[in-house]
N, C-alpha and C positions, 0 to 999 in steps of 0.2 A: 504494500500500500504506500504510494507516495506519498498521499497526506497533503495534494494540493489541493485548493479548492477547486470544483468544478462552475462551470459556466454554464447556464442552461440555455444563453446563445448559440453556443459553438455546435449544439445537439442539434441544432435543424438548419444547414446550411442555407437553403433555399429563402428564407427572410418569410419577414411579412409581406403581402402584395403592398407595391407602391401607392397606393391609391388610400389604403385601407387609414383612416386616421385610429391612435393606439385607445384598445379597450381601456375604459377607466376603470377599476376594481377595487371595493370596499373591501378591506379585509377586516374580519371580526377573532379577535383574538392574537396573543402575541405570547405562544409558549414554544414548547421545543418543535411543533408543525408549524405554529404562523408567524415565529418568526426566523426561520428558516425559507420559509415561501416569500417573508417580505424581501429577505435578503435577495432571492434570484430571480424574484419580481423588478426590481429596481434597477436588477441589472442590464436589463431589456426596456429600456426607456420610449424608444419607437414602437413598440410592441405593445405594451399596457402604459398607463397610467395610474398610477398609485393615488385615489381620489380620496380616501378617508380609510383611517385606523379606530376601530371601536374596541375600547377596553375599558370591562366597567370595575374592576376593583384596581384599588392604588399599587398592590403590590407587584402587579403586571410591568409597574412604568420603571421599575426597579430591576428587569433581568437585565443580562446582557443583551446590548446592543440596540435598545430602546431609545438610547440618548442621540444615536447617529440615527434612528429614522425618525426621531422628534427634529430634528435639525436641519430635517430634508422638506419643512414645512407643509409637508402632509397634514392636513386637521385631524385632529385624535379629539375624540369625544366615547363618554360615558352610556350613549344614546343610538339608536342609530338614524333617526329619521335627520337630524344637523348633515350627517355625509351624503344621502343621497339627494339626485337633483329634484330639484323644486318641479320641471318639469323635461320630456323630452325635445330635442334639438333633431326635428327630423332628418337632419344631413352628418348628425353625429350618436356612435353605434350608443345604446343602451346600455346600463353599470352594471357587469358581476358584480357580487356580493359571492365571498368564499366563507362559509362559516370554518374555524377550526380554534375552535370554544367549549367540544363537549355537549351533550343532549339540550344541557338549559337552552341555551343559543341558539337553537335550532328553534326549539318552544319560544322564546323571545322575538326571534328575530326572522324568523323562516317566512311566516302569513305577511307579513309588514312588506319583506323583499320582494315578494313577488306581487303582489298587490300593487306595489308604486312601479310598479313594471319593469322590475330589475332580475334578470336571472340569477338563480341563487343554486351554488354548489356547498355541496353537504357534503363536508370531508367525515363527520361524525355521523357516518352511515347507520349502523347501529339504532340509532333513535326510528330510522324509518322501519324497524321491525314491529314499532306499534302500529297498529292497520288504522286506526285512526285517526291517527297523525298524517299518514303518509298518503288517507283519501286527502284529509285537510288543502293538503300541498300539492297535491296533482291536482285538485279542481281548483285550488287559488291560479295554478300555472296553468293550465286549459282556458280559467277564466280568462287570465291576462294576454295569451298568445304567448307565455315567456318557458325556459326551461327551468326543469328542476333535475340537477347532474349530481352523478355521484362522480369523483374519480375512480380509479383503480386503488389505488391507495399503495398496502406493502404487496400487493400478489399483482401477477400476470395474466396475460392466456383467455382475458376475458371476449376477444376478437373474437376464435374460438370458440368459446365457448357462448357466445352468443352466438353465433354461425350454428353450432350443432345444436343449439335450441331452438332454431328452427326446422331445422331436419326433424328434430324429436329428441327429448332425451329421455331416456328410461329412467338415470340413476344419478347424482351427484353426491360424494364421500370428501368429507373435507375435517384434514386431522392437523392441528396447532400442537406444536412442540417450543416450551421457551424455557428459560432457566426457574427455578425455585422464586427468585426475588420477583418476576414480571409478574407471580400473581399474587403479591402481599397486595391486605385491603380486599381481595376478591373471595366470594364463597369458598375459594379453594383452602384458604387459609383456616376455614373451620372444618373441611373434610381431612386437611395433613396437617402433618407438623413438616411445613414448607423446609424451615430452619433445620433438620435434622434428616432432610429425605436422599436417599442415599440408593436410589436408582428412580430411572423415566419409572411414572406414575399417574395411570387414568383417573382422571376423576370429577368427568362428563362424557358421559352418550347421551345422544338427544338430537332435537328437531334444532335449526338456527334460528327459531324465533327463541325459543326458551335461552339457548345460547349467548344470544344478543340482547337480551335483557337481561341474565344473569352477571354479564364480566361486560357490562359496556364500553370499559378502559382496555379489554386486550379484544373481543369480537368484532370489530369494525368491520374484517375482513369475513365474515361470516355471513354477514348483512349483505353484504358488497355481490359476493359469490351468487346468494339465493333469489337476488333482483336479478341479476346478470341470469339466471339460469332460471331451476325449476320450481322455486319459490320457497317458503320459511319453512313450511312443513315437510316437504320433500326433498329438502338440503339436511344432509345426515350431517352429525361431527361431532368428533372426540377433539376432547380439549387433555392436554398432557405435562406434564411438570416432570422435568428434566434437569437434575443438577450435572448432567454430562454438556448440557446442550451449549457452545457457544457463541447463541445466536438465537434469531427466532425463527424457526422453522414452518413452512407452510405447506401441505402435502392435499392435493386436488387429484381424485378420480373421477370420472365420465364416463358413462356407457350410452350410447345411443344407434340412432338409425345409422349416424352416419362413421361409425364407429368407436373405437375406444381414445380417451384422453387421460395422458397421467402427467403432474404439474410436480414439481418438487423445486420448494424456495427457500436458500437461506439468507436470511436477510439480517446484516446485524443492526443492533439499534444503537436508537441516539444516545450519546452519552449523557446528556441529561435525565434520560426517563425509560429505564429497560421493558416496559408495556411497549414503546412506540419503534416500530422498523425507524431505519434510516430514510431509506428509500422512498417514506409518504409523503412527505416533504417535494421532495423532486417531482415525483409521482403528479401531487395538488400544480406543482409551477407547469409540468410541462402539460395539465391541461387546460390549465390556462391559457397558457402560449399557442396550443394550437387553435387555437380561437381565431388565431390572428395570422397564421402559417398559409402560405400560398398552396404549402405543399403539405398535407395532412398523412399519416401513413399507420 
C-alpha cells in the first residue's frame, strides 16, 4: 500500500460533458463517510458544486478536517431547508442532497429533499428496510419527478446482479464476516463475549429486513443487496464475528435463470470506525460524479 491519497478525478478520464454546468450537492453529515466524500467532492470543482454542509450537533464541527471545509465558505447550517434553493433555475441542473448521517437523517431530512425537488441519495440504506419509510420516499420522489439513489456503498456486482434480476433470480445468500470490535454496541454483543471470542462465530440467520434493523451501523450492505435484487425477505444472511478477520469481509451468492453469481469482498475499513469499509466513501463520491461523467460505465 503506498498510502497516497487517491483522486476520484483521475478514475474517469473522459471529464464531464463541456456543456454540463457542475451539480451542486448538499451534503448532510461530516463523519468518517461524509467527510471523506466532502474531501473528493471538492476535488472535482467542474464537476459538482459543494452548495451547503448540514451538521446538526457541535461536536461534528470539531473532527478533522472540518476547519478546511469551513474555510472553503461553503454554508454549514444546523437545518437543512437554509442550503437548499429557494427555487429552481430552469437552465441550471437540480441539488443532490447525499445523506451520510445515519437513519435519523434520513427521517429528518429525506421527505423535505425530495419535496423541494432535490434528488436525495441515501448512503444509510439500511433505514429503507422499513416499508414505510421507503413507500414515504418513492411517492414523495414519483411525486416530485426526482430520484431516490442508493449507492453501492462497501460491495460490488450490483450491474449484475441487477441484470440477473431480471432474467429471474431464484436465490440471493449474502454472509458479512468482520472483526470482534465492528460489532460492539450491536445485539451481537449480548449473544458473545465479543472481547474473549477466539474463533469466526455465527450469530444471525435471517431474512435482511430483520438484518437491517437489527445492526443498522454494520447492515447497510444488506439493505443495498435486497433492493438491488430479490427483496428483504428473500435476501438470506449470516452475519459473523471473526477475531481472525482483517478486514470486512463481504460474500454474495446468486442463483438464477441466467445462471450462477459468486461475489467475495474484502474490504478494509476506515480507521476511524471499524463498522464502516473504506471503500463507501469513494463508493458515495464516484456516484456522485457520475452524475456529471460524459462517459458512465
Amino acid at each position: 500500500r503506498s498510502g497516497r491519497r487517491a483522486s476520484v478525478v483521475s478514475a474517469s478520464p473522459i471529464g464531464a460533458p463541456a456543456a454540463a454546468p457542475p451539480l451542486p450537492v448538499v451534503l448532510i453529515g461530516f463523519g468518517a463517510i461524509g467527510g471523506t466524500v466532502w474531501r473528493l467532492l471538492s476535488e472535482s470543482p467542474g464537476q459538482v458544486r459543494l452548495a451547503g454542509l448540514l451538521l446538526r450537533d457541535a461536536p461534528a464541527r470539531d473532527r478533522p478536517g472540518f476547519a478546511q471545509a469551513a474555510a472553503c465558505g461553503v454554508p454549514v447550517a444546523a437545518s437543512l431547508q437554509p442550503l437548499l434553493p429557494a427555487s429552481a433555475d430552469p437552465g441550471q441542473p437540480r441539488a443532490l442532497v447525499v445523506e451520510c448521517a445515519g437513519h435519523d437523517a434520513v427521517d429528518r431530512y429525506g421527505l423535505d429533499s425530495l419535496e423541494t425537488g432535490c434528488d436525495l441519495m441515501v448512503v444509510s440504506s439500511g433505514a429503507l428496510a422499513d416499508a414505510s419509510r421507503l413507500d414515504r420516499l418513492l411517492a414523495a420522489a414519483r411525486a416530485a419527478g426526482r430520484q431516490l439513489i442508493v449507492p453501492a456503498g462497501a460491495i460490488g456486482g450490483l450491474d449484475i446482479l441487477g441484470a440477473a434480476r431480471m432474467a429471474g433470480l431464484h436465490e440471493v445468500r449474502y454472509r458479512s464476516r468482520k472483526p470482534p470490535a465492528a460489532w460492539m454496541g450491536t445485539p451481537a454483543q449480548e449473544l458473545l463475549d465479543l472481547a474473549a471470542l477466539r474463533e469466526a462465530t455465527v450469530f444471525y440467520q435471517g431474512d435482511a429486513r430483520a438484518a437491517a434493523r437489527d445492526y443498522p451501523r454494520n447492515a447497510n450492505v444488506v439493505a443495498t443487496l435486497a433492493l438491488a435484487t430479490v427483496g428483504f425477505e428473500q435476501t438470506r444472511v449470516e452475519l459473523v464475528a471473526d477475531p481472525g478477520a482483517t478486514g470486512n469481509f463481504h460474500e454474495i451468492d446468486a442463483q438464477g435463470v441466467s445462471g450462477s453469481i459468486s461475489l467475495r469482498i474484502e474490504g478494509l475499513a476506515t480507521p476511524a470506525n471499524p463498522r464502516t469499509s473504506m471503500i463507501t466513501a469513494f463508493s458515495v463520491a464516484r456516484a456522485v460524479l457520475d452524475r456529471r461523467q460524459a462517459l458512465v460505465i
